[in-house]
Backbone bond lengths (Angstrom), bond angles and torsions (degrees), N, CA, C in turn:
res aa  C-N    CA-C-N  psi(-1)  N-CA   C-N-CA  omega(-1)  CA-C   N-CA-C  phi
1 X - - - 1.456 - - 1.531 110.79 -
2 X 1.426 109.27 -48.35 1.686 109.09 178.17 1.969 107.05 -45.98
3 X 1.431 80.42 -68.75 2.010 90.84 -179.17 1.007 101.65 -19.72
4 X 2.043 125.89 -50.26 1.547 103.34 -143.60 1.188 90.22 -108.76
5 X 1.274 140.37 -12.91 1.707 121.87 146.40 1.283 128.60 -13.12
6 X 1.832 92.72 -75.20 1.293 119.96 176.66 1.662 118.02 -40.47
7 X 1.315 104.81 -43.78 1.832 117.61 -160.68 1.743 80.75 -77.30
8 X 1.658 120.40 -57.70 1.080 114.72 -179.93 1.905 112.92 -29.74
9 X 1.087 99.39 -81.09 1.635 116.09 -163.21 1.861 102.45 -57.73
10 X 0.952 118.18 -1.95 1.452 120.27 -168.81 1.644 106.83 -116.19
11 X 1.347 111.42 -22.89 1.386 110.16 171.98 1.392 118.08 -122.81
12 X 1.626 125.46 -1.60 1.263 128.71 170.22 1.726 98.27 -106.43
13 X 1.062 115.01 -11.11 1.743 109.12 156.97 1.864 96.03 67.75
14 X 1.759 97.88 45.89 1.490 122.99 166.56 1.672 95.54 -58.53
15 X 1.242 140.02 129.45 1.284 134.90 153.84 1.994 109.76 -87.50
16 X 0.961 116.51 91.83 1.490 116.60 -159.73 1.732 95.51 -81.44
17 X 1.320 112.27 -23.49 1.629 114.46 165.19 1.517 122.10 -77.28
18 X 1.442 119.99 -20.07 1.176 105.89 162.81 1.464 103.33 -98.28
19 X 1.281 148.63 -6.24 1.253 138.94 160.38 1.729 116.80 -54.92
20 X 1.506 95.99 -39.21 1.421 105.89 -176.16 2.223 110.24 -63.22
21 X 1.215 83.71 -41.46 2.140 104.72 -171.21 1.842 97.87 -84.45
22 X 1.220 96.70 -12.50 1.751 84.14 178.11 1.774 110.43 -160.93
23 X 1.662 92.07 59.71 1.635 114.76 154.85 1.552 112.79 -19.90
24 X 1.322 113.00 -89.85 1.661 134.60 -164.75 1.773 103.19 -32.87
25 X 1.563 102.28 -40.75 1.751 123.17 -169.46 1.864 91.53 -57.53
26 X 1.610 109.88 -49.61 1.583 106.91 -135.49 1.723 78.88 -93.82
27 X 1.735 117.01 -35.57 1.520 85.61 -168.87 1.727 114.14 -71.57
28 X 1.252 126.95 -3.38 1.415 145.91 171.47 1.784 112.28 -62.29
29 X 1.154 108.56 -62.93 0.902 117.22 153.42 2.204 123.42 -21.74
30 X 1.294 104.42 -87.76 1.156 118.14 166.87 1.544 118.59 -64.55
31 X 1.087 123.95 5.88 1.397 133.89 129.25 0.992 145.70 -70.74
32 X 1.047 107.02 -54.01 2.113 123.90 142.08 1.159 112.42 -30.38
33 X 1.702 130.88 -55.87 1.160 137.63 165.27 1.591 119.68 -51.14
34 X 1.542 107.59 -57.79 1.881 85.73 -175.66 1.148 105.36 -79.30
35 X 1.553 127.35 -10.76 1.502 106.21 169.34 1.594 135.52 -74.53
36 X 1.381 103.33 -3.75 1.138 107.50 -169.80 1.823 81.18 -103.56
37 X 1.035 133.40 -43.79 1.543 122.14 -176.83 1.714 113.85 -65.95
38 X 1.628 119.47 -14.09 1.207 123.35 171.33 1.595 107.99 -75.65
39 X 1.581 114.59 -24.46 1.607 113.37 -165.84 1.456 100.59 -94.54
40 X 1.317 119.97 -25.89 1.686 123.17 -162.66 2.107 97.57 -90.31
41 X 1.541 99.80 -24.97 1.471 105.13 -173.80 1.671 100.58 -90.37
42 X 1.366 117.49 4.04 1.424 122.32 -162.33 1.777 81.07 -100.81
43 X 1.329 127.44 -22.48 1.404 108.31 -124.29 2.082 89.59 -117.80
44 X 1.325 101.73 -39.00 1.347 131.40 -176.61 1.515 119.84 -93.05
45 X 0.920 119.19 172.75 1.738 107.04 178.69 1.661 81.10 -160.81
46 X 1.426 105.24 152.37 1.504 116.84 -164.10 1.347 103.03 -91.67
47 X 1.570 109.87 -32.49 1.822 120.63 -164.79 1.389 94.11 -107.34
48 X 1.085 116.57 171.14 1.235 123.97 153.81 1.624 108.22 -139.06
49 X 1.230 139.79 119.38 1.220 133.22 -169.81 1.884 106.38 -113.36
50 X 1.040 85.57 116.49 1.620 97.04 175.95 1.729 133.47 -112.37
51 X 0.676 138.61 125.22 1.528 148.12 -162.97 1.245 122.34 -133.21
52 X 1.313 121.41 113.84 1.534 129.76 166.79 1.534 128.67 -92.49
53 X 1.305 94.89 167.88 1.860 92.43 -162.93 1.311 107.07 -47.54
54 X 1.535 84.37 169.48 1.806 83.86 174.03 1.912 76.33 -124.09
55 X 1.846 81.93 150.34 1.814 104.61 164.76 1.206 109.21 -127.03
56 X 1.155 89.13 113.22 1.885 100.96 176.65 1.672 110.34 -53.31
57 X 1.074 115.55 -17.81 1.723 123.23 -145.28 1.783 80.99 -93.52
58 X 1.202 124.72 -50.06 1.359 119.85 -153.18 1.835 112.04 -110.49
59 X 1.114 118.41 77.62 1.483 120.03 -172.32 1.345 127.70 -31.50
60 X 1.751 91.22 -45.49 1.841 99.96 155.57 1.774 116.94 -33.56
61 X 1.022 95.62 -70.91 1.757 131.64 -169.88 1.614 101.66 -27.84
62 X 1.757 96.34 -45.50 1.404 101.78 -166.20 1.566 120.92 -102.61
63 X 1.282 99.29 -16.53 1.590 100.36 163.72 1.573 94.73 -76.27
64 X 1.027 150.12 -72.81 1.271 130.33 -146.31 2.021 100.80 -62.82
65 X 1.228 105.73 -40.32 1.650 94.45 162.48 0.851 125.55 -55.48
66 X 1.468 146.21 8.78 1.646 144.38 -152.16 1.688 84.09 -134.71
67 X 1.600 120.21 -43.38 1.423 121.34 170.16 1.463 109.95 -46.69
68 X 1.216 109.68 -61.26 1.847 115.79 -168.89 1.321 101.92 -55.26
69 X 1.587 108.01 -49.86 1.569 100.27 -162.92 1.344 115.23 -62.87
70 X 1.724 126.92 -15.55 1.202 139.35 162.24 1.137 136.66 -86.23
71 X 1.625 119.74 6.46 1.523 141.49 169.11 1.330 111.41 -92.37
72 X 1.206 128.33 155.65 1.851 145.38 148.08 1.630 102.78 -115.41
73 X 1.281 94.60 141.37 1.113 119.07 167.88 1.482 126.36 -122.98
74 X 1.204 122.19 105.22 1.756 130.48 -150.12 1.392 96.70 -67.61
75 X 1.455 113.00 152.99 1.722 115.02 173.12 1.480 104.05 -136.49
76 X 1.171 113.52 154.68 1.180 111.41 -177.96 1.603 97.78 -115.45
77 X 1.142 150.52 -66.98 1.634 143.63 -179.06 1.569 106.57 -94.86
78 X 1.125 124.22 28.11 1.671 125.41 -172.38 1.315 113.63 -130.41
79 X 1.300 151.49 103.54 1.474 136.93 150.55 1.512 109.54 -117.62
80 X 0.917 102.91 170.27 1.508 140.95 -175.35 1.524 112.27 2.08
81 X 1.704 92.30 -65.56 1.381 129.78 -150.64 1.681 101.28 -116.73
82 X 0.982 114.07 -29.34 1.625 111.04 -165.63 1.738 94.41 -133.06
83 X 1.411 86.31 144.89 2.125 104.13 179.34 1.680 107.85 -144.65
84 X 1.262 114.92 129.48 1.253 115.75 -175.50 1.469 98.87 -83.10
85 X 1.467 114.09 125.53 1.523 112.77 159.72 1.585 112.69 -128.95
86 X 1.447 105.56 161.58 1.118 113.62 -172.61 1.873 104.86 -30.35
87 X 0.817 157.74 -61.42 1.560 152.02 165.00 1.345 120.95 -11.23
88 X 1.414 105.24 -57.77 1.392 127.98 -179.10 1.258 109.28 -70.95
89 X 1.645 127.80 -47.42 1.697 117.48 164.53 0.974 118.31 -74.01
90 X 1.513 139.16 0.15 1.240 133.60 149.24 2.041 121.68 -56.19
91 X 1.614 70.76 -40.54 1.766 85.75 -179.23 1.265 136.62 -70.10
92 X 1.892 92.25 -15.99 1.577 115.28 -177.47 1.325 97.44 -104.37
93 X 0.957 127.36 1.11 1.474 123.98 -179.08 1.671 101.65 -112.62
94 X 0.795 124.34 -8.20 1.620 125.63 169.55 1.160 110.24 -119.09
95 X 1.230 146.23 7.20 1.216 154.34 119.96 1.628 122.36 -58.96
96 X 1.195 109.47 -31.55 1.326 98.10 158.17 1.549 119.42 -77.89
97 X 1.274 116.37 -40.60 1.826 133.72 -170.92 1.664 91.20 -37.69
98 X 1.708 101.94 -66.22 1.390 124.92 -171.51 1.462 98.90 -39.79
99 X 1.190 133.50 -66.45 1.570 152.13 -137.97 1.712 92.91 -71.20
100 X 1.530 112.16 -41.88 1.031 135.87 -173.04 1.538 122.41 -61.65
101 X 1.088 114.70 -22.95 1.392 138.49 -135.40 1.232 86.20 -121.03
102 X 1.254 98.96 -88.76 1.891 105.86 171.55 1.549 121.40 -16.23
103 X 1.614 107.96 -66.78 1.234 96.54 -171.65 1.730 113.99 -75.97
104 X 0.925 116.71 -31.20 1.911 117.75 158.96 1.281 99.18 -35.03
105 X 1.515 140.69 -64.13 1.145 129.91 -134.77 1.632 96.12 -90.19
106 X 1.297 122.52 -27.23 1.608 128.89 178.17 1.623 100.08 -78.51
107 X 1.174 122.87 -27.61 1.858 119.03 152.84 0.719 146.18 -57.66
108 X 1.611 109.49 -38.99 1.237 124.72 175.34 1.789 105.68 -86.03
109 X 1.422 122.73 -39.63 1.515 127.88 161.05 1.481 102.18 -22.35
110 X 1.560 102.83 -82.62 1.945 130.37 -164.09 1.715 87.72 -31.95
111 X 1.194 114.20 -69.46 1.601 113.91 -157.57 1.512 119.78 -78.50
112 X 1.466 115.19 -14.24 1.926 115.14 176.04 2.053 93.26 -103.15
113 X 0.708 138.99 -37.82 1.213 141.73 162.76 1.478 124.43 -77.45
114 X 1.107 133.12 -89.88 1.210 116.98 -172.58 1.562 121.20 120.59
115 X 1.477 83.84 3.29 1.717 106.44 -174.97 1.473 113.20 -89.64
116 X 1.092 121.84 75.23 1.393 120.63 -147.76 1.810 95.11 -82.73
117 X 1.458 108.34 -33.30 1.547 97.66 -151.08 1.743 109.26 -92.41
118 X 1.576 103.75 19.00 1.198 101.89 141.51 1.236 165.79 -86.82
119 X 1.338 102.36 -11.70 1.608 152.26 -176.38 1.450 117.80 -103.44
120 X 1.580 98.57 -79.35 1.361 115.75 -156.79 1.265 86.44 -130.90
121 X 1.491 114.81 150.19 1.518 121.99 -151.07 1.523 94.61 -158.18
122 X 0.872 103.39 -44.78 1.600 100.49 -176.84 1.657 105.49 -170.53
123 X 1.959 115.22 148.60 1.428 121.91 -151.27 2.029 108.16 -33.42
124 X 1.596 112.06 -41.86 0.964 85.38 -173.82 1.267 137.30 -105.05
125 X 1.573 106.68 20.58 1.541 105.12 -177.30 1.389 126.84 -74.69
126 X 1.152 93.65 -9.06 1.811 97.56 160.51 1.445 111.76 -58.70
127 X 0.989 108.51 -70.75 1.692 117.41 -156.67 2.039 90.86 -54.36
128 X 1.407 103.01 -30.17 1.720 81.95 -157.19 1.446 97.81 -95.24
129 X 1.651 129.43 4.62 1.526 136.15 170.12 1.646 92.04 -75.23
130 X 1.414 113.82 -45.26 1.854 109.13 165.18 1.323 125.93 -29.91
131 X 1.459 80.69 -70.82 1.608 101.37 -174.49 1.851 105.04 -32.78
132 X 1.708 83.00 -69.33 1.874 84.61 -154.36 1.465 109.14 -57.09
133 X 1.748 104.27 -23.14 1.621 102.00 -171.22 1.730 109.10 -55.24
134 X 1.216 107.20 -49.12 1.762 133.65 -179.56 1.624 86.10 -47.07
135 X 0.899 134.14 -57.51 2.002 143.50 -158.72 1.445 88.19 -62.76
136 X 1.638 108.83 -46.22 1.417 90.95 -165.75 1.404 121.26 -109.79
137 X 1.597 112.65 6.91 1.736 107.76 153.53 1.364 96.63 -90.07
138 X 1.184 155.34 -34.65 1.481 139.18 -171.26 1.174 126.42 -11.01
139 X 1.588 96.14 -64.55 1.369 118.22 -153.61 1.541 98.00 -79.14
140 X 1.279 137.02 -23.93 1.491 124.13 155.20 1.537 132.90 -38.88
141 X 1.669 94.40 -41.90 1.502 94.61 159.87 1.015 137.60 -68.07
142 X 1.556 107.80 -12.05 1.663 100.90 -176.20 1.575 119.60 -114.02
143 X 1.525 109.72 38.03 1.781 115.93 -139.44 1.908 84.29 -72.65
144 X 1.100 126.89 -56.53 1.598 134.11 162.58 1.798 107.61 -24.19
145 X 1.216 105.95 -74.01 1.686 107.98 162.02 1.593 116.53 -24.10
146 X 1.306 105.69 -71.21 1.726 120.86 -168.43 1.431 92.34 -57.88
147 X 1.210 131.25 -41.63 1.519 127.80 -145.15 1.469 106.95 -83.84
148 X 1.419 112.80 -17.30 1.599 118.73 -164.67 1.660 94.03 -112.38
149 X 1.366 131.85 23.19 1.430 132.41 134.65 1.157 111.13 -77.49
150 X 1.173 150.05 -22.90 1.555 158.68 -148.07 1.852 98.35 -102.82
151 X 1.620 101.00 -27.73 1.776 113.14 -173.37 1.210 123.18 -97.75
152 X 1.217 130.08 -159.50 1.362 137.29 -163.67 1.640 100.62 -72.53
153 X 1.707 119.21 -50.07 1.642 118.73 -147.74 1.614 91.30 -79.54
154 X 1.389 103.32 119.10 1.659 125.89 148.95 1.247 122.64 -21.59
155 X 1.778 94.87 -85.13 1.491 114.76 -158.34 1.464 106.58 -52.59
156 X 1.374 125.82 21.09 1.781 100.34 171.96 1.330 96.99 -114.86
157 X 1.555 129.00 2.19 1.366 114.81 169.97 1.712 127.02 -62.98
158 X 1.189 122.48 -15.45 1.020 149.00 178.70 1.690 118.54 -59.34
159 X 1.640 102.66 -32.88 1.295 117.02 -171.32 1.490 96.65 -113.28
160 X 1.018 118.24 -7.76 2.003 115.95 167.53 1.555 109.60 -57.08
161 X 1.396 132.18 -56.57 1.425 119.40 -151.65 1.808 84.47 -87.82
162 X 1.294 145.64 -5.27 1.560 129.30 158.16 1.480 116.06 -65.26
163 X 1.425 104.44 -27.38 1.714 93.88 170.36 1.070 122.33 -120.03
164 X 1.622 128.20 34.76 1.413 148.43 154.30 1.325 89.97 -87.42
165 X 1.294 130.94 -63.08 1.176 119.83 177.86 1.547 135.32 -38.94
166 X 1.388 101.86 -54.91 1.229 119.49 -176.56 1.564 101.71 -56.01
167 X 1.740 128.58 -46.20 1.167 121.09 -162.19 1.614 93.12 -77.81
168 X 1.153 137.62 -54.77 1.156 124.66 -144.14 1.876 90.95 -82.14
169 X 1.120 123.13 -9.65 1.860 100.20 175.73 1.883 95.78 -86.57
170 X 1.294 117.52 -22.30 1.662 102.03 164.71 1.447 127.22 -53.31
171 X 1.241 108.08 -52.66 1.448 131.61 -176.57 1.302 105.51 -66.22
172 X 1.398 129.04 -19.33 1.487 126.12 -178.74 1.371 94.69 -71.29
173 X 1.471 107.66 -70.48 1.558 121.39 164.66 1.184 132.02 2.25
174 X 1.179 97.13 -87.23 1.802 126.02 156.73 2.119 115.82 -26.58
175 X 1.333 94.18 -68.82 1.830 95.17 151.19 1.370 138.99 -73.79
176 X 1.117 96.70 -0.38 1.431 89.16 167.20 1.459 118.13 -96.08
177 X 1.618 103.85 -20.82 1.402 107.74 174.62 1.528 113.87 -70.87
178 X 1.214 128.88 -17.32 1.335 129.18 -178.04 1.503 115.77 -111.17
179 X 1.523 118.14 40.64 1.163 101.87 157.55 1.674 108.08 -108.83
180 X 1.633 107.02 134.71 1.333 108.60 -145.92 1.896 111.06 -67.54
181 X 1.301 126.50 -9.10 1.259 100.60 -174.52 1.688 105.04 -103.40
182 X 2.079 98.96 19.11 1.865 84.43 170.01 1.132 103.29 -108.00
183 X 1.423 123.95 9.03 1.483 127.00 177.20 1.210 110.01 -73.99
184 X 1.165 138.68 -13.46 1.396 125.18 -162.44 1.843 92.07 -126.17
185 X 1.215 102.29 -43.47 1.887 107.55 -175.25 1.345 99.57 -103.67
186 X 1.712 105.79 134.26 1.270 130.07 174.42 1.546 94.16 -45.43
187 X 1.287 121.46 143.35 1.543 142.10 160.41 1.620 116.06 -71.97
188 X 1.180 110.40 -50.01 1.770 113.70 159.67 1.508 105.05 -39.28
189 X 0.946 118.45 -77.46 1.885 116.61 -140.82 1.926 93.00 -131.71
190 X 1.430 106.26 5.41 1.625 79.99 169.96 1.654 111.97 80.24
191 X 0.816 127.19 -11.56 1.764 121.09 -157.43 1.842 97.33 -92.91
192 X 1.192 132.25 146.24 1.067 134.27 -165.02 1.855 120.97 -81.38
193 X 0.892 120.59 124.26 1.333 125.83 -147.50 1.617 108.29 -106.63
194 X 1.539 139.65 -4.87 0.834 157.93 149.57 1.401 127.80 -100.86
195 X 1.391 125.33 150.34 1.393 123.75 168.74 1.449 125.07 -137.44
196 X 1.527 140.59 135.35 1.116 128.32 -154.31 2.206 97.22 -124.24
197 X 1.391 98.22 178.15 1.169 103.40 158.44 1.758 106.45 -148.75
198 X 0.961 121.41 151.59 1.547 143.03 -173.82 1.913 107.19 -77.43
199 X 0.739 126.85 86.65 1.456 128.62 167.63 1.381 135.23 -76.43
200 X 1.394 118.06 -162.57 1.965 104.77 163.11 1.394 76.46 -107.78
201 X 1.296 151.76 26.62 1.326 137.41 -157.55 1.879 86.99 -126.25
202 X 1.010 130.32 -14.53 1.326 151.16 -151.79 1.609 120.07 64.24
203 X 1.084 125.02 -120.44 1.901 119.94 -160.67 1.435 95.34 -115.76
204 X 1.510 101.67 128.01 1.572 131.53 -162.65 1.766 105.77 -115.88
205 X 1.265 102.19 87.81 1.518 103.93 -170.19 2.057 103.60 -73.32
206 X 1.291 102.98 151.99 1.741 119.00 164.71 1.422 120.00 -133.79
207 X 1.058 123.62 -177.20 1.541 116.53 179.75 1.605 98.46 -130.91
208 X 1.132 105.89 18.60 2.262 115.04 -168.84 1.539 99.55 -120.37
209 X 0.951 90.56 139.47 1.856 79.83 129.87 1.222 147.18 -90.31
210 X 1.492 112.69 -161.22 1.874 96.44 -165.13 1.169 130.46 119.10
211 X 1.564 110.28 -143.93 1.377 96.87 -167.51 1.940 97.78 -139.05
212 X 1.166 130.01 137.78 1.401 123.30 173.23 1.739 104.48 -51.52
213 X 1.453 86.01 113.16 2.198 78.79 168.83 1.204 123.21 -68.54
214 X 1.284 135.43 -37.54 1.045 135.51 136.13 1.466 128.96 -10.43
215 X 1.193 136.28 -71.03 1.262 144.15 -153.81 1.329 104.68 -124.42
216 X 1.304 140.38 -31.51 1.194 144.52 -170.88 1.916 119.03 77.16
217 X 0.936 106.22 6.47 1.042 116.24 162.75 1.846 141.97 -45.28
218 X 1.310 145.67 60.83 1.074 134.33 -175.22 1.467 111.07 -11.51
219 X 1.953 123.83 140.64 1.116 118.32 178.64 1.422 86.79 -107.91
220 X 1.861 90.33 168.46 1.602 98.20 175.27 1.490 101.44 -138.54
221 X 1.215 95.89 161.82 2.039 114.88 -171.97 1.965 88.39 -48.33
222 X 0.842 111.67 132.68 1.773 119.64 142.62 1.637 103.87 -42.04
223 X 1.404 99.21 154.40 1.221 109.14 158.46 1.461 124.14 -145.84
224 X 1.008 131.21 160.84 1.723 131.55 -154.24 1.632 111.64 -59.83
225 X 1.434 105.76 -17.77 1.556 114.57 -170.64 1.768 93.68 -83.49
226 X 1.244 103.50 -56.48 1.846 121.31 -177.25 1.832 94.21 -50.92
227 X 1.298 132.16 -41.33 1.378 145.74 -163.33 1.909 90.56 -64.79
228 X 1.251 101.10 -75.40 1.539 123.65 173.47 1.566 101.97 -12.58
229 X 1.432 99.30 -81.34 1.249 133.86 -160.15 1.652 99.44 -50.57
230 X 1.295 114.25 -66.24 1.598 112.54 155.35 1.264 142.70 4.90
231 X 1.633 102.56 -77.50 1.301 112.25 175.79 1.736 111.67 -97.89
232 X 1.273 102.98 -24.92 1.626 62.60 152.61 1.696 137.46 -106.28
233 X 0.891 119.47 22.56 1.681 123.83 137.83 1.404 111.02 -49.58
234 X 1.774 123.47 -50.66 1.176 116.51 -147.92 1.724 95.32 -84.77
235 X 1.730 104.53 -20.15 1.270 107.63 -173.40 1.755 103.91 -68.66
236 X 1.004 128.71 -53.00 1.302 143.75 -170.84 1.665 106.63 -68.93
237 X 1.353 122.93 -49.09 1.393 121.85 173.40 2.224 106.34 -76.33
238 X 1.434 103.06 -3.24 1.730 76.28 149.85 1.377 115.92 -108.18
239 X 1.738 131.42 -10.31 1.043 109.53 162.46 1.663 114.84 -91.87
240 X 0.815 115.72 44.96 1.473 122.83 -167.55 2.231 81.42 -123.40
241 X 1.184 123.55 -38.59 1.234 134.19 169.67 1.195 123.24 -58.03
242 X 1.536 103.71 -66.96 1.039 111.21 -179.83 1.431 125.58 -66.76
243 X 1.846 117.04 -15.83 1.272 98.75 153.27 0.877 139.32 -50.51
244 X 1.730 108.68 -65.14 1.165 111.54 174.40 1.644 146.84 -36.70
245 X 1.757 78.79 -27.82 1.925 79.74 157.89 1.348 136.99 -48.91
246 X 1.847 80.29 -59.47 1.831 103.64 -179.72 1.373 97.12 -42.57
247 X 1.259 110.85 -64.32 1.957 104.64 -172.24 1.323 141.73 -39.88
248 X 1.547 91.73 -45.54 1.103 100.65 164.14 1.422 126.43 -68.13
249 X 1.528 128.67 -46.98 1.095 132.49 165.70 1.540 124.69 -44.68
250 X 1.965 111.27 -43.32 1.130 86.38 159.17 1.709 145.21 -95.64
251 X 1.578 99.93 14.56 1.340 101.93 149.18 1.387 151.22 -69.95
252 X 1.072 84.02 -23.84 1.785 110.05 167.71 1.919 112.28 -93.05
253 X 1.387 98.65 15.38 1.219 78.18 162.85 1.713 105.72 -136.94
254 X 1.401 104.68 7.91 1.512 122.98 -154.92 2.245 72.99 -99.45
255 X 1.309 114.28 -58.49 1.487 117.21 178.56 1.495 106.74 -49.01
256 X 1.243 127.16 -42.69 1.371 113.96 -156.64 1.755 96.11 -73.39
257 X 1.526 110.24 -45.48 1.600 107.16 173.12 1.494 129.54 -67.25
């Protein structure tokens, strides 16, 4: 078992020292994992068990029905309850486009802006803004699925509390990434995980150290007061937004009358 640790961590390029300095990262990680194996095991069924009539009249008839009813037959895109049809690979294929899109556009954000701690906050909030996004086109694909809990067939209740599960350990996820003073400081050890510099442009967040390329400026660690200060700007500049909606909206409707 050691050996194949070892072979493990030596050829999958396991960093067992940064696993050790950044816990919170790796058990996240393997959360990501059974949640995504709770939603894909929610979604698929490994067996498919099928059974034909039985005829009392024909003894033949019914031993070979007593065979079926005691066979599985493995599927690979087919269970029970759910069938991919042309609709549905449309749906998985624009669900990916979407998925696609998204994270480009939070890439392309990170690097012409610089606004990191709206987006991306720390290494893994990408992957788990994925995650939940995936959680939450899913269920488009399966609107036929959802609809036949509401009906006569049983056997798919069975696979409901695997993807209650699955959603609500995302969504834990998802909040935990936004409580604002672990966004900026590692959750392991506390140590500050962003760095800014002071401009005439005002505060220029990074996720490095160094120096602003821009300006040349040395950056420095954030600190919990600078953290503070942060969100609520961001708190105040979205209702500072969202007025302006209202206003506008109700001017345009105060003009149309």
């Amino acid at each position: 078992m050691l050996m194949i640790m070892r072979w493990i961590s030596e050829n999958l390029w396991i960093d067992t020292k940064w696993i050790s300095e950044n816990w919170a990262s790796a058990v996240w990680c393997c959360i990501a994992g059974i949640s995504i194996t709770f939603l894909v095991w929610s979604i698929y069924s490994p067996t498919d068990n099928r059974t034909s009539p039985v005829s009392s009249h024909n003894p033949q008839t019914t031993q070979q029905s007593q065979t079926f009813q005691t066979s599985t037959q493995p599927t690979v895109f087919y269970c029970t309850n759910f069938v991919f049809d042309k609709i549905s690979w449309k749906a998985v294929f624009a669900s990916i486009v979407i998925v696609l899109i998204w994270v480009l556009y939070n890439y392309w954000f990170e690097i012409t802006t610089y606004s990191l701690f709206a987006w991306i906050t720390w290494e893994w909030s990408m992957a788990w803004r994925t995650v939940v996004l995936i959680f939450v086109i899913f269920p488009i694909l399966y609107i036929k699925w959802l609809m036949r809990v509401f009906m006569t067939e049983r056997t798919i209740f069975h696979r409901i509390p695997k993807f209650i599960i699955g959603v609500i350990t995302a969504l834990l996820a998802w909040a935990c990434l936004y409580i604002p003073d672990k966004n900026f400081f590692n959750i392991s050890n506390g140590q500050p995980r962003k760095w800014y510099s002071l401009t005439s442009q005002g505060y220029r967040f990074f996720d490095h150290k160094g120096f602003d390329p821009e300006y040349g400026i040395e950056l420095q660690p954030v600190t919990p007061d600078l953290a503070e200060l942060y969100f609520t700007h961001m708190a105040n500049k979205k209702k500072s937004l969202m007025g302006r909606i209202i206003e506008k909206i109700t001017n345009s409707v105060k003009n149309t009358f």
